[in-house]
N, C-alpha and C positions, 0 to 999 in steps of 0.2 A: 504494500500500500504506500505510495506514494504521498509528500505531505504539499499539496498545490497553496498554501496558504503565507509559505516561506519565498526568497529569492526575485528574483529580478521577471515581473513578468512578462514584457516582451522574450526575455530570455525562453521561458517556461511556454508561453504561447507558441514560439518558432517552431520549438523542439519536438512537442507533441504534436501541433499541424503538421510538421516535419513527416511525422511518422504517420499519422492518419492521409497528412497526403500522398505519401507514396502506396499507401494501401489501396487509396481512393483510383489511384493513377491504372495502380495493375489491372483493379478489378474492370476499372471500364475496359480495359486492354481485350476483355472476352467481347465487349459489347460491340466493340470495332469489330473485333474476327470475324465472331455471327452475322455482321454486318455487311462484311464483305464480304465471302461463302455466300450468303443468301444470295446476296446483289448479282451474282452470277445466275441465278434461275429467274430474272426478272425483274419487272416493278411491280407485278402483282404481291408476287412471292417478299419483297420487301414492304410492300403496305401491307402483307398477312402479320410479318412479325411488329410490325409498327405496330399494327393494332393489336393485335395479340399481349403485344408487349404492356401497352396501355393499360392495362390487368399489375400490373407492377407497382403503379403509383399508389393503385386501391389496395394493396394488401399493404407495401409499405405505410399506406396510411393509419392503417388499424395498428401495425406491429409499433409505431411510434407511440401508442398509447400506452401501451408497453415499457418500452425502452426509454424515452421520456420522462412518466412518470417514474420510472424507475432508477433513473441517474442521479435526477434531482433529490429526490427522496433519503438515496444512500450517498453521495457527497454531498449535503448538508449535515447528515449523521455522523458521517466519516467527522467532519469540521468543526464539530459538536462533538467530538470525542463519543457518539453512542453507540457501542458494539451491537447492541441486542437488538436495535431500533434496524438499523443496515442489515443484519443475517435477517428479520423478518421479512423486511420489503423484500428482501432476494427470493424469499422464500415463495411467496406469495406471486411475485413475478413470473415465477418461473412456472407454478400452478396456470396462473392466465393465459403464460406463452403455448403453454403446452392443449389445453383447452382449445385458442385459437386457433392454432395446428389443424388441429382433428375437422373444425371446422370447415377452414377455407379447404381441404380436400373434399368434404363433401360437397359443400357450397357449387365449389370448379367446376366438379366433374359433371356435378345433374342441370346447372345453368350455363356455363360458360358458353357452350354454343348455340344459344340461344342469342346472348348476349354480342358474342362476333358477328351472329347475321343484322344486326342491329345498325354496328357499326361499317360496317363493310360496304366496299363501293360495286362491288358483282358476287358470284358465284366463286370463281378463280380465288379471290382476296380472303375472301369466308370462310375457306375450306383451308388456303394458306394459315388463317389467324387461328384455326380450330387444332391444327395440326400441330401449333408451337404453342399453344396455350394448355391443353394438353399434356405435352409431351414435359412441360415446365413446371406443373402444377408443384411437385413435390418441391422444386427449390423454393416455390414461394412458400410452403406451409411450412420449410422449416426455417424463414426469415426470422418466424416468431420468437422461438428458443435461441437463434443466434445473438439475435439482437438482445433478449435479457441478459444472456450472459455476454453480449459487449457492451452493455450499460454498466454493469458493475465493472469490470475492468476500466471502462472510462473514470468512472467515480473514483476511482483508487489511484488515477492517474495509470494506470500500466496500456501501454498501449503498444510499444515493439513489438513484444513478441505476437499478440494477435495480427497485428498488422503482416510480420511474414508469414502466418500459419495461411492468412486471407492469400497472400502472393501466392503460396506455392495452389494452393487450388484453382485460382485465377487460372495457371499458366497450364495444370493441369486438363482446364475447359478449352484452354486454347488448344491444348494438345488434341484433343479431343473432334475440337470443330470440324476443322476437313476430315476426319477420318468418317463422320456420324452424318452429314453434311453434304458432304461431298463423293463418299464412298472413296477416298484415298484409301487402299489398298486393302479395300473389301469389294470393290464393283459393287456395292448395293447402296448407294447414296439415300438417304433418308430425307433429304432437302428439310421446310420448314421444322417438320417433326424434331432432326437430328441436332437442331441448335436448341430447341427446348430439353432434350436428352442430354446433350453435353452437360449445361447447365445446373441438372438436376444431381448426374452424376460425382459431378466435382461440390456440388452442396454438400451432398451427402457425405460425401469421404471428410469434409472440411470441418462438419460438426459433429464427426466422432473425433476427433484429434484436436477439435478445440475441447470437449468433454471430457476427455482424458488428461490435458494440459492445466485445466483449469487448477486443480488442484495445487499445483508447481506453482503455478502463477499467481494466486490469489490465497496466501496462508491465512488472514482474519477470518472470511466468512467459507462458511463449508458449501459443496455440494448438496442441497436435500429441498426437497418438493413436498411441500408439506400441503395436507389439508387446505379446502379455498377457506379463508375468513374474508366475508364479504364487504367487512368494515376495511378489512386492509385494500380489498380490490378498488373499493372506491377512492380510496386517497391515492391511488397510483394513477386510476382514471383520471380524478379530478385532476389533476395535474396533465394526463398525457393525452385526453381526448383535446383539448386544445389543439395540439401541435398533430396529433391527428387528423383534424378537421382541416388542417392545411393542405397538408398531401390532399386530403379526402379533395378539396377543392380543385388543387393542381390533377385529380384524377377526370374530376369534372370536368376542367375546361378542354384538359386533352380530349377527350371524349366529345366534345360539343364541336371543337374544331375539327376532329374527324369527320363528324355528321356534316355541317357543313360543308365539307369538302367533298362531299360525295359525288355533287354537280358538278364539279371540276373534272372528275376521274381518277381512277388509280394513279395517274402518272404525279396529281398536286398532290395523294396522299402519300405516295410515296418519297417525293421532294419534302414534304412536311416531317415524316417519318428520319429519313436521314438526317435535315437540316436540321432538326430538334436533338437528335442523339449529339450529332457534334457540339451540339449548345450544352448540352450536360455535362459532355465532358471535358471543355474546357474551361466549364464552370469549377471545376473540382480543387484548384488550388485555394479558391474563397469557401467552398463550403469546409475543406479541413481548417481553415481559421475560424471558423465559424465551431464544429465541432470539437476543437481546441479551446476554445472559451469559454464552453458551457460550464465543464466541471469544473475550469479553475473558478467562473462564478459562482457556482454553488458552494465550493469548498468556501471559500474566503465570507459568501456571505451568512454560510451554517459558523464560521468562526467569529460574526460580527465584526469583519473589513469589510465597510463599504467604499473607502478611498479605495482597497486594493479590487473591487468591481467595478467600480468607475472606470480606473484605469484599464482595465483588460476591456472594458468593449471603445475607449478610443483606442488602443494599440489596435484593436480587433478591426476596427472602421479605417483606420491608417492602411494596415496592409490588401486587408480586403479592396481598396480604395483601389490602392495602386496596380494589385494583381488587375483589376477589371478593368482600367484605363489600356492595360497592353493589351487587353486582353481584345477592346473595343477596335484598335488602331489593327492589330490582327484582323480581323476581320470585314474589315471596312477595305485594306489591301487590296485582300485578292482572295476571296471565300470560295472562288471556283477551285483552286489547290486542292483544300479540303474536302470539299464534294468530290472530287473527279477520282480520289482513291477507290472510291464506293459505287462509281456509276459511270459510263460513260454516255448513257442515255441520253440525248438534248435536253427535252421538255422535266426531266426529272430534274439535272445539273439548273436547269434556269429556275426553277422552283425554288430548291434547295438555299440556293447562294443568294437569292433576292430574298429569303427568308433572313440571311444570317446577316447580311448586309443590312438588313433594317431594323431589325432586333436588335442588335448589339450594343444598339444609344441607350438599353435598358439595362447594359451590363452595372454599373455603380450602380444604378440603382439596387440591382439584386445583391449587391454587396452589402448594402444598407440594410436593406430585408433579412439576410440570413443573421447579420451580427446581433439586429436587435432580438432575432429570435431565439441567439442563442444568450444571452444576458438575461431573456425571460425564462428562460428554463433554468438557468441557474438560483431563479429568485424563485422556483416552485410555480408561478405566477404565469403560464402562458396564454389566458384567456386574452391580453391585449394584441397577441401576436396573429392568434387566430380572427380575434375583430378584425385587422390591418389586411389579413387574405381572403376573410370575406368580401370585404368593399368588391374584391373584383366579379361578384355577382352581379352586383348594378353596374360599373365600371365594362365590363366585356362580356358576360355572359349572356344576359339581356338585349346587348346590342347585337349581339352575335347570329342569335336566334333569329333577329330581324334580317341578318345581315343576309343569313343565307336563305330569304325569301325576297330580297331588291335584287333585283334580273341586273342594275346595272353596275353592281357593287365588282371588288377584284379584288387578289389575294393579295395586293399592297395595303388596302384598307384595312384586312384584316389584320395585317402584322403592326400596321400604325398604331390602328387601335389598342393591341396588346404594348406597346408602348408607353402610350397614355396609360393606361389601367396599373401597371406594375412603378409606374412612377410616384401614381395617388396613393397608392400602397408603399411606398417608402415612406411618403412623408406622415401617415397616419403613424407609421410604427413608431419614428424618431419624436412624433407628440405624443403618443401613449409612452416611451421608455424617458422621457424628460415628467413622465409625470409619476411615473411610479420611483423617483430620487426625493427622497426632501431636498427642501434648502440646504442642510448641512452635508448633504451627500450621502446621509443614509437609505437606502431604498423601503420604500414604505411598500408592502404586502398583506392584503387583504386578511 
């Protein structure tokens, strides 16, 4: 257990971002492979797993109430010296995580194709999205149990070693991709299916060997799944359905820009598909700052520093800042680089790249969104954060809905629009996190 309430913390913030981001980096590294493997069977086959994929946000959404509530919960305890308070919550987490499992298996299996014909712009894309949604389910059910036990390791500060245990199954999936994929030296290619399969398989290997390590790794709290007590599941919730309800929303609007894209054809969904994946994953150096500053916020404000949380979410807004500024001029460049690994398609490449070319002016701001989010998690408190990503119901949801019944509307409009939307949504956040600070810099919590 780590003690995040001591030392210099830019220093402390670097370190662990450090490590969270290279974790962050590998794991997308599968999400390009499957990306390009797929991209070889088409733009159908790439708007199957876009959408398919889509399925990702909603399960990470629920698994965050989870993990979440469960970081905060046990580094504040941690910070507050409380042994017994942190082995409960773990306890209890892990009860939820394991519940939620069970579920989203079932859930997947008897709705999920229902749900791709929904989203899906033909027959072709449907049966793409069903194949890898499918073939994926297991890795999302066991997001749940991973993520509790990398919330306590977050809390405790330990973050290396999981972060290479996440590498080696990354690289594992990668191994996997064209052999599953592709049929690299089985002649039996499994196309969408086999990128849902790789996926799955390298989960699975990933969270028996996290299971087994944990112990080495984490000497304070023990392994054990105890009994649900429902008073405990609520103070996890209470805290993690918040940040939930964020993804939950970022699940919705994927999901609604799909729909709307329908009239476009496979070729916009699939340009939207790509050009969104690249967006996530060069987002990932701000989100490991962002997941770098929760737990030192919680630590420091379970030990009563609120100078040393102030501090961490400016260090946090500094770096995040900067990262996204290169990040913006990258891509504003020359975005067809980046697409053209994935497709050499026309009408998909000019999709893709006018996606990222106009999105990009909302990079700081996403910087801004993730730091605040993660300072609210630290304070136990994320209902502000989750106000700040609803706005973009009224903001883009609503508009959106219209958007794709105006015969003379185009996909620049829409990408402006998401602009605007995630900009109103910074600036809510930086007024709800200005407001849960007293004057003396204590943070005030409900």
């Amino acid at each position: 257990m780590r003690d995040l309430t001591q030392g210099s913390i830019p220093r402390l913030l670097a370190g662990m971002a450090g490590f969270i981001g290279f974790g962050l980096v590998v794991q997308t590294m599968y999400l390009v492979v499957d990306l390009y493997f797929v991209a070889q069977l088409g733009g159908q086959a790439v708007a199957g797993v876009a959408t398919g994929g889509s399925v990702l946000l909603f399960v990470m959404a629920l698994s965050q109430a989870v993990s979440v509530g469960a970081l905060s919960l046990i580094s504040r305890a941690i910070g507050g010296k409380d042994a017994a308070e942190a082995q409960t919550v773990f306890e209890q987490a892990m009860s939820m995580a394991l519940t939620a499992a069970v579920a989203t298996l079932l859930i997947g299996y008897l709705a999920g194709g229902r749900f791709m014909a929904v989203l899906s712009a033909d027959d072709a894309t449907r049966m793409a999205a069903r194949a890898y949604l499918f073939a994926s389910l297991p890795s999302l059910a066991l997001m749940f149990p991973t993520a509790a036990l990398g919330s306590v390791l977050r809390a405790s500060g330990i973050v290396a070693a999981p972060m290479l245990l996440q590498s080696a199954t990354v690289f594992l999936n990668i191994a996997l991709a064209p052999v599953l994929i592709a049929g690299w030296g089985t002649n039996h290619p499994l196309g969408t299916a086999g990128a849902g399969l790789a996926t799955s398989i390298a989960t699975i290997i990933g969270t028996i060997i996290l299971i087994v390590l944990f112990g080495r790794l984490e000497m304070t709290l023990r392994m054990k799944v105890a009994a649900p007590r429902f008073a405990a599941w609520r103070r996890i919730a209470a805290i993690g359905l918040p940040s939930s309800g964020e993804f939950l929303l970022m699940f919705v609007i994927s999901g609604v820009i799909y729909w709307a894209l329908r009239r476009f054809g496979p070729d916009a969904q699939a340009g939207f598909g790509i050009g969104s994946r690249i967006m996530q994953s060069i987002f990932l150096p701000a989100m490991a700052v962002a997941f770098a500053a929760a737990p030192i916020a919680g630590q420091n404000h379970g030990a009563g520093r609120a100078d040393r949380v102030r501090a961490t979410f400016h260090t946090a807004v500094l770096i995040s800042s900067g990262i996204m500024l290169a990040l913006t001029l990258l891509c504003q460049l020359n975005p067809e680089l980046l697409v053209l690994v994935f497709t050499r398609k026309s009408a998909v490449v000019a999709v893709a790249s006018e996606y990222l070319r106009i999105v990009s002016w909302n990079f700081v701001a996403m910087g801004l969104v993730y730091s605040c989010s993660a300072i609210f998690q630290g304070f136990g408190n994320t209902g502000p954060a989750f106000a700040a990503s609803a706005s973009r119901l009224a903001t883009f949801v609503l508009p959106t809905l219209l958007f794709a019944r105006w015969p003379q509307a185009t996909l620049h409009d829409l990408w402006r629009l998401s602009n605007v939307s995630i900009i109103i949504q910074a600036l809510i956040s930086l007024l709800l996190l200005r407001r849960a600070f007293r004057p003396r810099g204590a943070p005030r919590i409900p």
